[in-house]
C-alpha positions, 0 to 999 in steps of 0.5 A, spaced: 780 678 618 776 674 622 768 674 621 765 675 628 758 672 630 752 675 630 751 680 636 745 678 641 740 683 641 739 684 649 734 688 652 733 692 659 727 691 663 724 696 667 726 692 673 733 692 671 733 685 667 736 683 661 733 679 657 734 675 649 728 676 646 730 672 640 731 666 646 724 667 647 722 668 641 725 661 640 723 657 644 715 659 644 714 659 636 711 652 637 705 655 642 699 657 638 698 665 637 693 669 640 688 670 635 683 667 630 688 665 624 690 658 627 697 659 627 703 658 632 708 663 633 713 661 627 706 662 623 705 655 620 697 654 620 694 649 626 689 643 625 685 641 630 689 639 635 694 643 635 697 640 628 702 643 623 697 643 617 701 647 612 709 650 614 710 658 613 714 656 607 708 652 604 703 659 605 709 664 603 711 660 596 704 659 594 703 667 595 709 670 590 708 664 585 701 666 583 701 673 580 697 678 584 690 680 580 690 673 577 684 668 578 686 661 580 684 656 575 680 651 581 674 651 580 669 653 586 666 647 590 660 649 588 658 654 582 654 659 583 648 659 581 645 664 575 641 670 578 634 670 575 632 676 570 625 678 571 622 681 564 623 688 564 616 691 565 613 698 561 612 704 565 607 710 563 609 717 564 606 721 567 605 729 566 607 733 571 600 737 575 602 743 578 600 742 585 597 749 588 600 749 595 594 749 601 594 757 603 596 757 609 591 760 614 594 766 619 592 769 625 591 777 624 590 781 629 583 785 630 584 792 632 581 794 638 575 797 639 576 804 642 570 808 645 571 814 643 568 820 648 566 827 646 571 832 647 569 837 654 566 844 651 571 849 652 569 856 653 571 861 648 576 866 652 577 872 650 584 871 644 589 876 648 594 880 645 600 875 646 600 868 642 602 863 646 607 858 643 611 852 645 609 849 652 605 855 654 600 853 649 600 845 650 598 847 657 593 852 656 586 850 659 589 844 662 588 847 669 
C-alpha cells in the first residue's frame, strides 16, 4: 500500500468559506502573541524588538530536564537577608475578675391612678317572693 499524505484540516465559515487554519497558523507564528508573556505565535520568547531570545525547544527542554519540586543549583543574584530575632519578652498573667454586668435600667409601667366613687345608696326594696336569676338580677336596679 501506498502511504497517503496527510489530509487538510478544512473548515467552513459562516459565510460559506473554507478556510486552512493550519495555513494560517503558519504563516503567523513569527508575529507576536497577545498577552503579557513576550512570546510569538510559535511560543519562542521575544527580547526588545521583537528578537527571538530563547526558541520553544530551548524552554521545553529546560522544563523536563529539571525534575519537578527540585531547586535549581544557581545561586540568587541577591541573597536574601537573615530576619531579625527580637528576644522573647516575659508576660505576666493575669487572673481573671469577674466583671458584674452594669443592670440594666428598664421602664415599668406605673398604674394609673383611678378615682374611685361612692357607689349610689340603694333603697332597700322589700325581697319578693321570687329570686331573680340570670339576667333579670343583672339589670335589677338599673332603671
Amino acid at each position: 500500500m501506498v502511504a497517503r499524505a496527510p489530509r487538510k484540516k478544512m473548515y467552513r465559515t459562516m459565510q460559506g468559506r473554507m478556510v486552512d487554519i493550519e495555513k494560517l497558523r503558519a504563516a503567523n507564528e513569527s508575529v507576536q502573541a497577545v498577552g503579557n508573556m513576550n512570546v510569538n505565535a510559535r511560543g519562542d520568547v521575544l527580547g526588545p524588538g521583537g528578537t527571538i531570545v530563547n526558541t520553544k525547544e530551548n524552554v521545553i527542554k529546560k522544563y523536563y530536564e529539571q525534575p519537578k519540586g527540585m531547586v535549581s543549583d544557581t545561586p540568587r543574584s541577591k541573597p536574601m537577608p537573615a530576619p531579625k530575632v527580637e528576644p522573647v519578652k516575659t508576660v505576666q498573667k493575669m487572673t481573671p475578675v469577674a466583671a458584674k454586668p452594669a443592670p440594666k435600667k428598664v421602664a415599668v409601667a406605673q398604674p394609673k391612678k383611678v378615682e374611685v366613687k361612692p357607689a349610689p345608696k340603694v333603697e332597700a326594696k322589700p325581697v319578693e317572693s321570687k329570686e331573680k336569676k340570670g339576667i333579670d338580677a343583672a339589670l335589677d336596679g338599673l332603671e
